[in-house]
Z-matrix of the N, CA and C atoms (Angstrom, degrees):
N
C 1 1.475
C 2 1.528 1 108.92
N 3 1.061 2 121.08 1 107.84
C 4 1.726 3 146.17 2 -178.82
C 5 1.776 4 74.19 3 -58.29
N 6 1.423 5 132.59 4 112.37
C 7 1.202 6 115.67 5 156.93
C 8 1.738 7 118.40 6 -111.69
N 9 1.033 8 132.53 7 10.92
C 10 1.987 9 130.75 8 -168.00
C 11 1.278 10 97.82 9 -91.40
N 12 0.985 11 108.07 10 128.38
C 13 1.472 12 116.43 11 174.05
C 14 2.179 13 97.74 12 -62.11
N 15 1.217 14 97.39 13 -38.44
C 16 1.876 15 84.41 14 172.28
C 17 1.548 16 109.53 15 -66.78
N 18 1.096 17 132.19 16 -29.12
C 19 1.192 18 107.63 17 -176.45
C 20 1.784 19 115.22 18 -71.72
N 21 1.013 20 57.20 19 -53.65
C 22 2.373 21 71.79 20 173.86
C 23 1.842 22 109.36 21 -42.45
N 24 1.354 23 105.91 22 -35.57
C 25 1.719 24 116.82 23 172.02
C 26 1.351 25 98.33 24 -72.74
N 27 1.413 26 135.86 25 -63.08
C 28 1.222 27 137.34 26 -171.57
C 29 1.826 28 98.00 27 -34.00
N 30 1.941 29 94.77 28 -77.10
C 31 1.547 30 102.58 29 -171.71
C 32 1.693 31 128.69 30 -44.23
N 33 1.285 32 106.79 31 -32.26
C 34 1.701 33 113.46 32 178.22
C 35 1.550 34 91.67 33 -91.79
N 36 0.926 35 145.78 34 41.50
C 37 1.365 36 143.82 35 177.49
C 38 1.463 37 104.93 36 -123.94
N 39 1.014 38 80.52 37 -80.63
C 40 2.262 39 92.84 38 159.74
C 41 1.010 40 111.05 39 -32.00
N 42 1.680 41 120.17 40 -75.33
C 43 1.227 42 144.83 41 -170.70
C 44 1.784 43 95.74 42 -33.04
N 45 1.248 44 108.72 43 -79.50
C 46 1.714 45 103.98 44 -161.87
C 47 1.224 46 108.24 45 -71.13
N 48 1.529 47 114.02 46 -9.53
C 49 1.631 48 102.58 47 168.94
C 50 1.316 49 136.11 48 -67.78
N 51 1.813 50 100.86 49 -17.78
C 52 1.284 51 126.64 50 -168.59
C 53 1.306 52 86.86 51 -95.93
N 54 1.383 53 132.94 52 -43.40
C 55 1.663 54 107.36 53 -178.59
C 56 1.375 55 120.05 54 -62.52
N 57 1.148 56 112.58 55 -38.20
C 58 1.360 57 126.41 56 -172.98
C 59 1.574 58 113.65 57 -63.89
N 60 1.205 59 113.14 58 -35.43
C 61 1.731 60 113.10 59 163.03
C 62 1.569 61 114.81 60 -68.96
N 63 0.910 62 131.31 61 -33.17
C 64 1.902 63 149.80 62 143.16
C 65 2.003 64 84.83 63 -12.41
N 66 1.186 65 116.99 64 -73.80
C 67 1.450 66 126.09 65 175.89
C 68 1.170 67 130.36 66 -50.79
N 69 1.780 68 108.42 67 -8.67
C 70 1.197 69 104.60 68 -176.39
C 71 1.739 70 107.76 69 81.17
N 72 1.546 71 117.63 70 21.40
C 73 1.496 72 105.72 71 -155.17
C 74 1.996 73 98.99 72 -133.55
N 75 1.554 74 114.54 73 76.46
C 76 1.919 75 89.48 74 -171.89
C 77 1.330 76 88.66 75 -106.38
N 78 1.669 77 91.22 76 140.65
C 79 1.243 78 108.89 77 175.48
C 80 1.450 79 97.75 78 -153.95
N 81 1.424 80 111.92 79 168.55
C 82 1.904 81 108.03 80 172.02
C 83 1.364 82 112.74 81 -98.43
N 84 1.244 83 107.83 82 116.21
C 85 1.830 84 113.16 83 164.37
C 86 1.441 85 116.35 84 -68.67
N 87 1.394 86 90.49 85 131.02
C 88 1.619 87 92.50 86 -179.85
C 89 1.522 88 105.51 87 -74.53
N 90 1.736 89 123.88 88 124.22
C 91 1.257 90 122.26 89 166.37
C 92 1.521 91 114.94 90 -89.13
N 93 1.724 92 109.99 91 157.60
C 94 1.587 93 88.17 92 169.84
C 95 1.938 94 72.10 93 -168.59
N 96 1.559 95 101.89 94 -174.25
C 97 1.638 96 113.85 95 166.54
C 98 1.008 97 95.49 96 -157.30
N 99 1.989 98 98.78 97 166.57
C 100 1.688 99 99.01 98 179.25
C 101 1.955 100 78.29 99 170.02
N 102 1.444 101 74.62 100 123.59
C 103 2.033 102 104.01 101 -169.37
C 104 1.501 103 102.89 102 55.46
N 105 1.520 104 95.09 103 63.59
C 106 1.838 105 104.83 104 171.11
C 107 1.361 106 129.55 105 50.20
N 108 1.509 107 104.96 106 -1.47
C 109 1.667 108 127.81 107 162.21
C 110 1.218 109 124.55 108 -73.60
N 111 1.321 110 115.89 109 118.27
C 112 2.220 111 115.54 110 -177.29
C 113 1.456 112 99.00 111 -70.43
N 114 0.676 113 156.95 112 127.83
C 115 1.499 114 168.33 113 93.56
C 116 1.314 115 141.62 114 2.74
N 117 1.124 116 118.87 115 53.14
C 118 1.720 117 104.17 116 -147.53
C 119 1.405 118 102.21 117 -118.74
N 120 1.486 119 106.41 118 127.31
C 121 1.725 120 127.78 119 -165.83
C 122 1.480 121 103.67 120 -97.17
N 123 1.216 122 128.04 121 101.47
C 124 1.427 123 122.24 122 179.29
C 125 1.396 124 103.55 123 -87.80
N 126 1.266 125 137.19 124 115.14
C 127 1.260 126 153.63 125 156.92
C 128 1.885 127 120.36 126 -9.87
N 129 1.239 128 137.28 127 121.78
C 130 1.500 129 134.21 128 -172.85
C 131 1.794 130 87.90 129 -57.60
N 132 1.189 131 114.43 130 141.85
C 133 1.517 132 120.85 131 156.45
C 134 1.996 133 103.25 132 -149.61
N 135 1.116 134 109.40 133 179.81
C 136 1.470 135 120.89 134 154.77
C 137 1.410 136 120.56 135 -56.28
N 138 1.072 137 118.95 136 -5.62
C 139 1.506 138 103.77 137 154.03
C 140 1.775 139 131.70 138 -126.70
N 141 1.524 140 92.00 139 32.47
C 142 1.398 141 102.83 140 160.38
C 143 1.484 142 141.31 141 -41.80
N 144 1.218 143 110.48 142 -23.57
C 145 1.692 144 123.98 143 172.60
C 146 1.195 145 110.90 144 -79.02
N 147 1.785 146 110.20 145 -55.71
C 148 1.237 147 114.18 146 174.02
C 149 1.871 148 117.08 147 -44.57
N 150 1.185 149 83.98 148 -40.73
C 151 1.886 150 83.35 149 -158.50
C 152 1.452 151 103.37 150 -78.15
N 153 1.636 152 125.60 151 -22.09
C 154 1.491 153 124.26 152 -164.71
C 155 1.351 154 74.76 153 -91.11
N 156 1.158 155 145.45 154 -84.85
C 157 1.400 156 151.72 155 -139.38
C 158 1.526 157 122.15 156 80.64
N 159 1.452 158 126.20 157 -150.44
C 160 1.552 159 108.77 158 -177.03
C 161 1.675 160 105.24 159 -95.29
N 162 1.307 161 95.73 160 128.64
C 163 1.300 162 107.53 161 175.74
C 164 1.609 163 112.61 162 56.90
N 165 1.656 164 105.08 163 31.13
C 166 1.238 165 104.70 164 160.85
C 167 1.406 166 102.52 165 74.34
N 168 1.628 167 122.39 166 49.92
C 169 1.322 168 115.94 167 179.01
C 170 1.144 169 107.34 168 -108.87
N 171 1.274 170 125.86 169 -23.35
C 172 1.261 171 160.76 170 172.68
C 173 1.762 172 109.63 171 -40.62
N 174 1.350 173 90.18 172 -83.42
C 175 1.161 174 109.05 173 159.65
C 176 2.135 175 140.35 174 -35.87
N 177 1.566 176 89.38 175 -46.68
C 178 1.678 177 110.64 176 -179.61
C 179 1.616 178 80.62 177 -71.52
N 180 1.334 179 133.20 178 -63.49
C 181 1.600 180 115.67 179 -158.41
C 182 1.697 181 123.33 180 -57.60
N 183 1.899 182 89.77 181 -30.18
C 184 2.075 183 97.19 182 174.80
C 185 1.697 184 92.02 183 -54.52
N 186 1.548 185 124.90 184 -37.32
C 187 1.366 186 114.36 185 -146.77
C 188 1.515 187 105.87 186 -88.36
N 189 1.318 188 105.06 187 -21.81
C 190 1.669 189 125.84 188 -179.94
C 191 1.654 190 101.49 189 -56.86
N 192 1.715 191 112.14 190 -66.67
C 193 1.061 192 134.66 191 -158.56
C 194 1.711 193 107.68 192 -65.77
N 195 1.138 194 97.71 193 -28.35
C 196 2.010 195 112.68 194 -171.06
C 197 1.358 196 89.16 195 -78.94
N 198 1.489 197 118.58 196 -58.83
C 199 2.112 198 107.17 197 -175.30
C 200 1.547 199 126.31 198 -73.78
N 201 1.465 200 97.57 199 -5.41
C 202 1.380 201 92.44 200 170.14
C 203 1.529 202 114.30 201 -102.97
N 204 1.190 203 113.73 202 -19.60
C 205 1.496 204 110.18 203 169.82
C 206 2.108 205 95.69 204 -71.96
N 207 0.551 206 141.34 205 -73.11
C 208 1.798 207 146.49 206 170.74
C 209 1.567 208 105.13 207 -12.27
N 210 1.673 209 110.72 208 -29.92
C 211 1.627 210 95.20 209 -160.50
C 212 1.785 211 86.98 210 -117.46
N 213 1.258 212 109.35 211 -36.82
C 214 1.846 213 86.21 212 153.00
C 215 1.275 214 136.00 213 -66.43
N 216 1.473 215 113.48 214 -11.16
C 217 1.262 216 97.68 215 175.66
C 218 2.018 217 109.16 216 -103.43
N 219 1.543 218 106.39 217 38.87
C 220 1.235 219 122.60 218 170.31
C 221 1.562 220 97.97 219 65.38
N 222 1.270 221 141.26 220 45.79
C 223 1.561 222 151.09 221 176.15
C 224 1.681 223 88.95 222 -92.57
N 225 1.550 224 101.91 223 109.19
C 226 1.714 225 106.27 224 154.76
C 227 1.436 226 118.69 225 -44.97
N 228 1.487 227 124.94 226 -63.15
C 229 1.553 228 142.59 227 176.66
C 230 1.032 229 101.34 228 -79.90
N 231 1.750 230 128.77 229 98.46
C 232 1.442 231 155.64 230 178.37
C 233 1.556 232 107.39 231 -104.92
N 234 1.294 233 124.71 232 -30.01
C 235 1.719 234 112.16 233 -176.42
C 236 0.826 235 97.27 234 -96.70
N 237 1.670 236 98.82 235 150.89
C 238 1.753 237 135.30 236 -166.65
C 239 1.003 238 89.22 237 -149.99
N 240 1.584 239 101.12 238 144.91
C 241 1.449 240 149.34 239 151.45
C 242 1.079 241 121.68 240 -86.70
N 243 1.576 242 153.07 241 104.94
C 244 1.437 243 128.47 242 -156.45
C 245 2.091 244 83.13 243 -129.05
N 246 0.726 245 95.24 244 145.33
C 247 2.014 246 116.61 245 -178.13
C 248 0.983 247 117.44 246 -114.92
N 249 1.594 248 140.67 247 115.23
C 250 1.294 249 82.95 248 160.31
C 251 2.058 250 85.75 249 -147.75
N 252 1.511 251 95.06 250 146.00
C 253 1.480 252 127.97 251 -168.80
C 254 1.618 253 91.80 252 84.41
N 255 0.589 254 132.27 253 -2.27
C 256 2.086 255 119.55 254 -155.62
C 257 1.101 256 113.55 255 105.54
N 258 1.330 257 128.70 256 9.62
C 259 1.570 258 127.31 257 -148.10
C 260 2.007 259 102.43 258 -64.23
N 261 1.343 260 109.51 259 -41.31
C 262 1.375 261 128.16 260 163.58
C 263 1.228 262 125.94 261 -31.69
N 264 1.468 263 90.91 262 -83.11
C 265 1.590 264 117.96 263 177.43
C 266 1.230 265 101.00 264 -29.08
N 267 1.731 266 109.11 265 -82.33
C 268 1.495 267 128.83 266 175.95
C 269 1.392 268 109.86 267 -19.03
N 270 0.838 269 109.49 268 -58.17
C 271 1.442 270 136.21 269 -176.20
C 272 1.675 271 124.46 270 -36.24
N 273 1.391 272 94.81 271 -82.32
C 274 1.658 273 114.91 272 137.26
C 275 1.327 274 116.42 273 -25.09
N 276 1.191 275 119.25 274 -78.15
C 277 1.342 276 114.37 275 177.10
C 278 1.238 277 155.64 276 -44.81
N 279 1.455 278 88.39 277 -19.62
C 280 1.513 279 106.91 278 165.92
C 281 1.733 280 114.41 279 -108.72
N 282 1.168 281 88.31 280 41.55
C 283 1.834 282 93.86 281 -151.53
C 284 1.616 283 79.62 282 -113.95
N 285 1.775 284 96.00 283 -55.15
C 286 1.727 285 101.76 284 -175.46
C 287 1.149 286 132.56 285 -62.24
N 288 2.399 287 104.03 286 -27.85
C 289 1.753 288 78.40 287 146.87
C 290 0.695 289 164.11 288 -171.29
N 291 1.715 290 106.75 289 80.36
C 292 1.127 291 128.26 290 106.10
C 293 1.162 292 146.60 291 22.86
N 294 1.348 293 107.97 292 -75.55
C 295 1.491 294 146.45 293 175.32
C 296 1.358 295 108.73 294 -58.54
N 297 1.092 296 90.29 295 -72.94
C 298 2.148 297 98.41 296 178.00
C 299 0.953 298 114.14 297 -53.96
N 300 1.751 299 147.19 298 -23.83
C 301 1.482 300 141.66 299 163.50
C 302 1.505 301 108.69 300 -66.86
N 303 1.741 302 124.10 301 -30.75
C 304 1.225 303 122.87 302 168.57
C 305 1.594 304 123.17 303 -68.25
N 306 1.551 305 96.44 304 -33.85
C 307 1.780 306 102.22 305 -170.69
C 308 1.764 307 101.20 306 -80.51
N 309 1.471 308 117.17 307 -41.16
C 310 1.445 309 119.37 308 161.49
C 311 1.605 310 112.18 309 -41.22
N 312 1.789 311 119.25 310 -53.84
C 313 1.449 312 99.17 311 -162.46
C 314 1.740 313 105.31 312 -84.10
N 315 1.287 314 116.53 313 -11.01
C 316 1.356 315 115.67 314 159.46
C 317 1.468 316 124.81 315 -39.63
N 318 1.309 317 113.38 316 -66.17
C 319 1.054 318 156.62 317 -137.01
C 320 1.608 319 96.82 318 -95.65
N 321 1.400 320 115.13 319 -43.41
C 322 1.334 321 134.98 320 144.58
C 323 1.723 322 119.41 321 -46.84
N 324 0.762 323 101.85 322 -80.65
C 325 1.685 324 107.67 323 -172.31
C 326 1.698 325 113.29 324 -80.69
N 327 1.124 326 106.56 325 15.13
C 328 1.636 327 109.53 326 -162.68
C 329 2.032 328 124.07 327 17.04
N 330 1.610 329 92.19 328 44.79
C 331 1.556 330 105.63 329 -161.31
C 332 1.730 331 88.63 330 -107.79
N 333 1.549 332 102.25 331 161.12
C 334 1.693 333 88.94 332 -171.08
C 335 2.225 334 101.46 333 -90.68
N 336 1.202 335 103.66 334 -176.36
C 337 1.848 336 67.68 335 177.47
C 338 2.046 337 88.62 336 -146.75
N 339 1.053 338 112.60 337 124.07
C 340 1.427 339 112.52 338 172.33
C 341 1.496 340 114.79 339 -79.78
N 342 1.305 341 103.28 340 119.22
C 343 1.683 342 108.76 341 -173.87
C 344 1.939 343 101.23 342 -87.88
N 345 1.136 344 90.53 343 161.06
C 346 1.479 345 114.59 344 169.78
C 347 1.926 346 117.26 345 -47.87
N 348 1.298 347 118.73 346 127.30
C 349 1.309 348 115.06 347 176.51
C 350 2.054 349 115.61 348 -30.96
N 351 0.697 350 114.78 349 149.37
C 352 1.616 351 127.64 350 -179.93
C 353 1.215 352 123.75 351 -151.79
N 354 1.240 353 120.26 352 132.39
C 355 1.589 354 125.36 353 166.51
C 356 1.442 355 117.01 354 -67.43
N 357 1.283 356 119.55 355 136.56
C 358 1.632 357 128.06 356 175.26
C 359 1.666 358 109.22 357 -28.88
N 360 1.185 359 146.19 358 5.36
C 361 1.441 360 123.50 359 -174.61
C 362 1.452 361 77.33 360 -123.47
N 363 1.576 362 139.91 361 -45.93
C 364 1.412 363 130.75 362 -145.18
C 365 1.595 364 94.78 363 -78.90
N 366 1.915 365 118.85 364 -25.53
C 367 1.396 366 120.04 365 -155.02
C 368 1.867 367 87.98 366 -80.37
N 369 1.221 368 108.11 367 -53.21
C 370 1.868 369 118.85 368 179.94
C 371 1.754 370 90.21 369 -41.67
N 372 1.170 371 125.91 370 -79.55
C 373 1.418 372 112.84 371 -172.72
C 374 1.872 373 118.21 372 -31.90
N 375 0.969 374 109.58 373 -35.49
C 376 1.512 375 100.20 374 -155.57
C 377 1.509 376 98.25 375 -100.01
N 378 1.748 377 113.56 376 -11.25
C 379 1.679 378 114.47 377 173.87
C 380 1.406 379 88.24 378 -63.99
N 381 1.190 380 114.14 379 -64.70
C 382 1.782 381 130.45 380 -166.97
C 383 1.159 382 101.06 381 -10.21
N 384 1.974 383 107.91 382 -74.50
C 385 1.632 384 119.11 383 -153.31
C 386 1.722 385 89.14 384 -91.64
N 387 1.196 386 154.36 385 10.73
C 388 1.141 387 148.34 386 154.67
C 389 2.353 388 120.01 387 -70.21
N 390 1.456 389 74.71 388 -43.84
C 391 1.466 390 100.41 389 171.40
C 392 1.548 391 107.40 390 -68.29
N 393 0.978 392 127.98 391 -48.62
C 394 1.580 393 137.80 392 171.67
C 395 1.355 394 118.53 393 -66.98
N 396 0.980 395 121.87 394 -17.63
C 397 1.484 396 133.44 395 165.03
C 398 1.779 397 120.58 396 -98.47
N 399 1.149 398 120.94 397 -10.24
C 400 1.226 399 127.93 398 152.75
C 401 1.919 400 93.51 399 104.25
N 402 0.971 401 112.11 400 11.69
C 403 1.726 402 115.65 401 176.35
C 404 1.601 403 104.10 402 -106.20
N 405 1.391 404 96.40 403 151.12
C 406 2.076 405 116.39 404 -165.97
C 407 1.785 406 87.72 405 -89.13
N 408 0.858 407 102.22 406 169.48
C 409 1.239 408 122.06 407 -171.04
C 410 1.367 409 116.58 408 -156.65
N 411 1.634 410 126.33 409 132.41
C 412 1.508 411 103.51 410 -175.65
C 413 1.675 412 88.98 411 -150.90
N 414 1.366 413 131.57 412 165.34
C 415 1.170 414 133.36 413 173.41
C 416 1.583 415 91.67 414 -123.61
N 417 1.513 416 80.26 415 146.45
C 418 1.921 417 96.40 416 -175.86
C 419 2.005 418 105.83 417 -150.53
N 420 1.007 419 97.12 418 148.57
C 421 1.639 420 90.33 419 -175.80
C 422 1.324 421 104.75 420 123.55
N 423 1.688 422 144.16 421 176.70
C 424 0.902 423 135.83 422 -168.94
C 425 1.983 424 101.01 423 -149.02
N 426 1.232 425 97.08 424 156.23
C 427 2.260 426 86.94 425 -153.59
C 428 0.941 427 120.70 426 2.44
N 429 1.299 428 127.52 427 -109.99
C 430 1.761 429 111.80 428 -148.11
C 431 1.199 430 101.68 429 -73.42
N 432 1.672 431 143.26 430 -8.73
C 433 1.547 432 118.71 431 -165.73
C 434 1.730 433 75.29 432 -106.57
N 435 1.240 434 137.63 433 40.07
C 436 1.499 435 103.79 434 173.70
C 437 1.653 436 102.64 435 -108.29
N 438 1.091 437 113.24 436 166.85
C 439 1.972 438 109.85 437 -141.98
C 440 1.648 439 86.30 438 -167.28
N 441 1.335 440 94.68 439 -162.70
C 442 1.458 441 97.61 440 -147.27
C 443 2.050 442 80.96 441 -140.03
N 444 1.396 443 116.40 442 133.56
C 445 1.949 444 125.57 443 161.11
C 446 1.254 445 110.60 444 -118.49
N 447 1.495 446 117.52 445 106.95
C 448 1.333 447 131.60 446 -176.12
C 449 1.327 448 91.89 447 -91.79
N 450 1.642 449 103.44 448 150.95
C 451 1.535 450 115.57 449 -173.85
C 452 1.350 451 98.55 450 -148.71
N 453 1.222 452 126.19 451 151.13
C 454 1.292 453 136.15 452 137.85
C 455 1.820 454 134.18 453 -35.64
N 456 0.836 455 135.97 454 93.29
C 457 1.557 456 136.42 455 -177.66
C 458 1.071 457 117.15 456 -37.73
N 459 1.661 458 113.86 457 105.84
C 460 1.484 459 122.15 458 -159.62
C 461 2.155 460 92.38 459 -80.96
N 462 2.028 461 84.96 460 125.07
C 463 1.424 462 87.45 461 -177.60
C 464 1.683 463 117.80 462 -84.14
N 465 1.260 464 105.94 463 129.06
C 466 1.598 465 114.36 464 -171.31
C 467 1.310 466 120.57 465 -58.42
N 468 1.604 467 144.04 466 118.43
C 469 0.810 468 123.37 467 -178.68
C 470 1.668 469 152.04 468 -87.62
């Protein structure tokens, strides 16, 4: 059992670097982790479209393909994050706000408010800034219709 979380960074480091020349594309990915997640920042270049694809499908499969090579090759630390230009980040960021006009009209109307379906990284963002604003947050629904019901913090009596 390959167990260091550095080695497992080392290997998905390589790993997508070697796909990424497959593209005709070498460059160094920034590796890193953080909450047992590999991290890997692929650099903005000219083939940013190509590599995110639509709606970042592109992208989820580099990240697919990097944890499953990691957990066949007996890697304890198998989840990846794969980035690439910021497309995420960015992403996120405009996600949060977003978010804060929802947690405001909550928070406003003390009404509960059902958000729009979301994928597991966009729903974690909006617990985040929901949690930071002092409102519960819960996801309910099952794959694509599962979403996120912001509420007001029922005060204890």
């Amino acid at each position: 059992m390959n167990s260091s979380m550095e080695e497992a960074i080392l290997y998905a480091k390589k790993y997508i670097e070697d796909l990424l020349s497959f593209f005709g594309l070498n460059t160094d990915v920034y590796a890193t982790s953080d909450d047992e997640v590999i991290q890997l920042n692929v650099p903005s270049t000219h083939l940013n479209g190509f590599l995110i694809g639509q709606r970042g499908e592109n992208m989820r499969s580099l990240q697919y393909l990097t944890s499953t090579a990691l957990k066949n090759n007996d890697y304890e630390h198998s989840r990846v994050n794969v980035d690439i230009a910021d497309y995420k980040k960015q992403r996120a960021e405009r996600l949060r706000e977003r978010a804060a006009d929802w947690v405001k009209q909550v928070r406003d109307s003390g009404q509960p408010m059902d958000l729009e379906p979301m994928n597991p990284a966009d729903r974690r963002v909006v617990h985040q800034l929901a949690a930071e604003y002092g409102l519960t947050s819960e996801s309910t629904g099952n794959d694509r219709d599962r979403h996120i019901v912001l509420k007001k913090e029922e005060k204890k009596a």
